[in-house]
C-alpha beads as a LAMMPS data file, in Angstrom:
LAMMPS data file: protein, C-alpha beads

178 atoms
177 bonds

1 atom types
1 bond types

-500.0 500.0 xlo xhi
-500.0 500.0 ylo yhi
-500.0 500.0 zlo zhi

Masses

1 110.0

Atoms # bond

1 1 1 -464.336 -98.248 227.831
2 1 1 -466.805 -97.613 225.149
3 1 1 -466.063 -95.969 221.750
4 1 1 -467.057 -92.969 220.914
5 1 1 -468.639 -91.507 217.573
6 1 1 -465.566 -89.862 215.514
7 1 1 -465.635 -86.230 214.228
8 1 1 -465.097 -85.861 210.574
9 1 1 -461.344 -84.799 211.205
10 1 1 -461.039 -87.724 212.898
11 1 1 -462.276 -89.860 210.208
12 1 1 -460.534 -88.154 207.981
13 1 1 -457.278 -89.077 209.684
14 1 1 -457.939 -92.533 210.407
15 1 1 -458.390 -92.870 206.697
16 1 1 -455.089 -91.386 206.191
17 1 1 -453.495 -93.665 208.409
18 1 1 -455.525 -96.779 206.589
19 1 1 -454.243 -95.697 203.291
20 1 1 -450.827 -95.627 204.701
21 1 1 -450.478 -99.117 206.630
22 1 1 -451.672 -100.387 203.217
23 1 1 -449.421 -98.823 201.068
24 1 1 -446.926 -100.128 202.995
25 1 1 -447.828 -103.869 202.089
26 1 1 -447.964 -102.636 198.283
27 1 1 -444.839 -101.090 198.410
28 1 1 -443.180 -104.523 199.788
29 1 1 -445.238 -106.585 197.179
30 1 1 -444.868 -105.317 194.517
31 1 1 -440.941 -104.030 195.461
32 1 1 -441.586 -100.666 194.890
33 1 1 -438.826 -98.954 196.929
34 1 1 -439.385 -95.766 196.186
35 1 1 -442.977 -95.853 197.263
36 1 1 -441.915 -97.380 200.686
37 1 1 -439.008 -95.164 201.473
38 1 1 -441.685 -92.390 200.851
39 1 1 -444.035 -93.531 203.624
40 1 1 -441.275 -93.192 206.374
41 1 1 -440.515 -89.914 207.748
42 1 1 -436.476 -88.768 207.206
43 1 1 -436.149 -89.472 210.999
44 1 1 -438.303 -92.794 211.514
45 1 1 -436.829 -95.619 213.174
46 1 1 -437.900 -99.237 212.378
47 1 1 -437.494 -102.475 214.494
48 1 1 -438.156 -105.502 211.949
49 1 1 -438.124 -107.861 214.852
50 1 1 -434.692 -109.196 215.454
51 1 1 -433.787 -108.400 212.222
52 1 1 -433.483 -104.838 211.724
53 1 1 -433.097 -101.670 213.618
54 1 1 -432.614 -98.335 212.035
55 1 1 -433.440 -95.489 210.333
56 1 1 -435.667 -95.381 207.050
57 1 1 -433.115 -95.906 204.662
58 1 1 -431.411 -98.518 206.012
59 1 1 -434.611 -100.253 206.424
60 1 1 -435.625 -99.596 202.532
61 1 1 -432.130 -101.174 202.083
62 1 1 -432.626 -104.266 204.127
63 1 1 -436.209 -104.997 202.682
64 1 1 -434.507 -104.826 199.220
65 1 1 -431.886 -107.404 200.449
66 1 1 -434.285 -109.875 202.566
67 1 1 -437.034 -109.814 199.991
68 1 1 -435.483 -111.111 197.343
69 1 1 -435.006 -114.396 198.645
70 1 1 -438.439 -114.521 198.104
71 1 1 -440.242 -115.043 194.481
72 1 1 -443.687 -113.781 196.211
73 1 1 -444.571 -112.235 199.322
74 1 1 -448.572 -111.028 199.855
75 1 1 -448.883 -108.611 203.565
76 1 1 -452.698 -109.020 204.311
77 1 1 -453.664 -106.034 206.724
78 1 1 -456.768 -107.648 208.893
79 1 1 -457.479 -105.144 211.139
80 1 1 -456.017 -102.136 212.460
81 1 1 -456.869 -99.801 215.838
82 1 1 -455.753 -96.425 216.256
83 1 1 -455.766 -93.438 218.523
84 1 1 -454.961 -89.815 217.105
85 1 1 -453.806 -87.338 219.497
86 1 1 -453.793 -83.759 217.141
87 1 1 -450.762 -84.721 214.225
88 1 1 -449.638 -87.569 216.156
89 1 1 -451.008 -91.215 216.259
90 1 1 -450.167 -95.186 216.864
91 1 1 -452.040 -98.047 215.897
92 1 1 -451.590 -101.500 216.429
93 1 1 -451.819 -103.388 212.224
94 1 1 -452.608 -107.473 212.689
95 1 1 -451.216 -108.776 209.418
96 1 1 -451.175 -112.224 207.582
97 1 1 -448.017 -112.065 205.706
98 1 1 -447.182 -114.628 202.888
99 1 1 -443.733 -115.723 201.632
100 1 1 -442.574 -118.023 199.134
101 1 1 -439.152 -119.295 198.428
102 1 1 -437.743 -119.305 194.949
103 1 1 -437.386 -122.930 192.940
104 1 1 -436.447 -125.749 192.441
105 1 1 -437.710 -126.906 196.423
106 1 1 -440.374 -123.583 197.239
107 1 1 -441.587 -123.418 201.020
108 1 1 -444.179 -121.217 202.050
109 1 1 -444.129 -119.384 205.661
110 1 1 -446.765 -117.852 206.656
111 1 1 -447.230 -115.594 210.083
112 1 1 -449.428 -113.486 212.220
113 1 1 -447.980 -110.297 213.073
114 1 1 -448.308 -107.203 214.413
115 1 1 -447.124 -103.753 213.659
116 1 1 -447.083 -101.555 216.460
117 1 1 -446.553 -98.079 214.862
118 1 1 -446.559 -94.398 215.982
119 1 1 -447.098 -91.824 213.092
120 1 1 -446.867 -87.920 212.489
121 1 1 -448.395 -85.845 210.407
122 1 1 -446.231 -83.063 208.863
123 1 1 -446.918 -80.624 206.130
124 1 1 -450.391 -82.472 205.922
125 1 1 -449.185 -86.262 205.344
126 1 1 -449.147 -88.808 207.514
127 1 1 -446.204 -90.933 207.395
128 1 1 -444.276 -93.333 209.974
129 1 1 -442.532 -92.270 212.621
130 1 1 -441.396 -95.438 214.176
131 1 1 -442.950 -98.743 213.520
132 1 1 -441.709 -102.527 215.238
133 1 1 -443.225 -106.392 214.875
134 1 1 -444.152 -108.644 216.561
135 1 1 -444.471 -112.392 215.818
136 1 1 -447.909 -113.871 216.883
137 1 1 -447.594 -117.336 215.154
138 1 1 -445.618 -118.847 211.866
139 1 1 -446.201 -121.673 210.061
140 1 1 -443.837 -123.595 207.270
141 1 1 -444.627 -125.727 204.741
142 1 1 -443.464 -127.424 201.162
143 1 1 -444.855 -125.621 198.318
144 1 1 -448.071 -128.130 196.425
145 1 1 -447.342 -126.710 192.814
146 1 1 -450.505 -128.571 191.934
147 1 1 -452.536 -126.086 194.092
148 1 1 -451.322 -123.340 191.193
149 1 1 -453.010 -125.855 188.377
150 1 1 -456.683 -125.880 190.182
151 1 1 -459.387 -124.942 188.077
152 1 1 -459.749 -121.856 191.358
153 1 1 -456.290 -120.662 190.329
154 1 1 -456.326 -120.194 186.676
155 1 1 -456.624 -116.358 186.877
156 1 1 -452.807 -114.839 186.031
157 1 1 -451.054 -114.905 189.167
158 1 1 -449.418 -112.383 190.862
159 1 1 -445.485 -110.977 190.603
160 1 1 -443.834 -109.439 192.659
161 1 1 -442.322 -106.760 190.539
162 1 1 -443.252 -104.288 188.118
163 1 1 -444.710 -106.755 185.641
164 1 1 -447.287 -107.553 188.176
165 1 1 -451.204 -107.319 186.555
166 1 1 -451.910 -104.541 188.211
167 1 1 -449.413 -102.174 186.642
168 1 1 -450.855 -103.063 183.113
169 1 1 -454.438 -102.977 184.604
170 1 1 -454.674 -100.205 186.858
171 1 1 -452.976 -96.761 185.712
172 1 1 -453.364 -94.975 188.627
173 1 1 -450.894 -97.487 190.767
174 1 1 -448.314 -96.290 188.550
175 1 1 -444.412 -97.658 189.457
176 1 1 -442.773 -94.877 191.775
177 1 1 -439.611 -93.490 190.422
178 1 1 -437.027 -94.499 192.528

Bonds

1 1 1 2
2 1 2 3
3 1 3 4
4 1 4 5
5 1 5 6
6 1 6 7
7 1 7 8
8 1 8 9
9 1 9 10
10 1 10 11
11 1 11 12
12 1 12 13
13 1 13 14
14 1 14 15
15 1 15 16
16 1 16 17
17 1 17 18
18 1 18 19
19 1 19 20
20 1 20 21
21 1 21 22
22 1 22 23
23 1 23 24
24 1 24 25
25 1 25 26
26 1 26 27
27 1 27 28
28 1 28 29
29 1 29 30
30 1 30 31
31 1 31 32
32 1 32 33
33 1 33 34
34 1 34 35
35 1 35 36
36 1 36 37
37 1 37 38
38 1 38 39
39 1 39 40
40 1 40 41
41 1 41 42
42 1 42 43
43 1 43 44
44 1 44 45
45 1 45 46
46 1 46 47
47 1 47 48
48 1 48 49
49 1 49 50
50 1 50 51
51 1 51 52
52 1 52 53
53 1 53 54
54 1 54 55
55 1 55 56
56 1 56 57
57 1 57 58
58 1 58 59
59 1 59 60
60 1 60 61
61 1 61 62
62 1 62 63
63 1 63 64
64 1 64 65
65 1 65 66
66 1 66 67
67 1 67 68
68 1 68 69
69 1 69 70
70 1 70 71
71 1 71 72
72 1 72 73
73 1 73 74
74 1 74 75
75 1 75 76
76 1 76 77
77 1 77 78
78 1 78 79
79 1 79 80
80 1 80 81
81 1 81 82
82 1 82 83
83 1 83 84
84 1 84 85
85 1 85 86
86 1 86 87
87 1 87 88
88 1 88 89
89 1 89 90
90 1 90 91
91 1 91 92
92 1 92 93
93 1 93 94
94 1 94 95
95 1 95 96
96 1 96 97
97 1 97 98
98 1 98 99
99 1 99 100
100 1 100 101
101 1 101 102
102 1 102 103
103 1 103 104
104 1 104 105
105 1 105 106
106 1 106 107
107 1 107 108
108 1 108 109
109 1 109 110
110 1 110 111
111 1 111 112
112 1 112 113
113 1 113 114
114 1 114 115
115 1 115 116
116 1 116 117
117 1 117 118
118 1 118 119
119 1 119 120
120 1 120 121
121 1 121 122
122 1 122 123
123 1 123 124
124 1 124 125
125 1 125 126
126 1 126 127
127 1 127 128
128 1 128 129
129 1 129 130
130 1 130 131
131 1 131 132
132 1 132 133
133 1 133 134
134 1 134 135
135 1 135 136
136 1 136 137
137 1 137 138
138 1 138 139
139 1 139 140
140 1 140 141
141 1 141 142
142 1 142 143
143 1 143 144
144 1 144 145
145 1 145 146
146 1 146 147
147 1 147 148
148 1 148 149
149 1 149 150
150 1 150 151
151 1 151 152
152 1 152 153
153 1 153 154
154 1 154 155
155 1 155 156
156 1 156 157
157 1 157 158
158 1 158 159
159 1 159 160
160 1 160 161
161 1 161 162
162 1 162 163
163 1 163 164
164 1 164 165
165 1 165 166
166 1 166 167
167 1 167 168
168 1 168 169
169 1 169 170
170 1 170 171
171 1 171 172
172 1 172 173
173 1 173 174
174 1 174 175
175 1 175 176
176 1 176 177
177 1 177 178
């Protein structure tokens, strides 16, 4: 199977679709709730691995409650594939997620993933319509506070709440009211 050249609506909606898969890891970083209840569409259904399954609230509800064992959590999106059919779609989003545990004894995990998702456009937005993981690897390890003190890490780090950097820095990624 070869791939063939994409017509501008196409594009267009594959853009979409980019813009949404990395909201999503926004929304979780930064804990904006509001912005990730709004990606989900009033009838999605999410499987968070063996974790989670149900509807887009409770899922909003369950981030809220398993993220904050966490002080900071970073979702890379690596690469993502997807095929449109009209208003419909799914797409397959490989992720490096980061998480690390709150003092005094901080671990880092760190896994592969996948996001297998299916998506509908309604009213002109894309949104999810169901999305589940799936593990690929993990890996576990003792936080090295000394690897924050490197001369490579003395930019302001990251939070993972509203007093991140990039509210103060970047006015258009204003805090969603939620």
């Amino acid at each position: 199977m070869g791939i063939r050249d994409a017509g501008i609506e196409e594009v267009i909606a594959r853009d979409s679709l980019r813009r949404l898969v990395t909201a999503y890891s926004r929304a979780a970083d930064r804990r904006d709730f509001a912005l990730l209840r709004s990606l989900y569409h009033d009838d999605a259904f999410d499987r968070h691995g063996g974790m989670f399954e149900g509807g887009a609230d409770g899922y909003v509800e369950f981030v809220k409650k398993a993220i904050s064992a966490y002080e900071m959590t970073v979702h890379y999106v690596v690469n993502m594939s997807f095929e449109i059919d009209g208003d419909e779609a799914e797409g397959e989003v490989h992720k490096v997620n980061y998480h690390r545990t709150h003092k005094p004894d901080p671990y880092e995990i760190i896994t592969g993933s996948r996001s297998l998702d299916r998506y509908a456009r309604r009213n002109g937005e894309w949104r999810f319509l169901s999305r589940s993981i799936t593990l690929d690897w993990a890996r576990k390890r003792p936080v090295d506070p000394s690897a924050y003190d490197d001369f490579a890490a003395r930019s302001p780090h990251g939070k993972a709440g509203p007093d991140d950097l990039s509210y103060l820095l970047l006015s258009r990624f204003g805090r969603h009211p939620g």
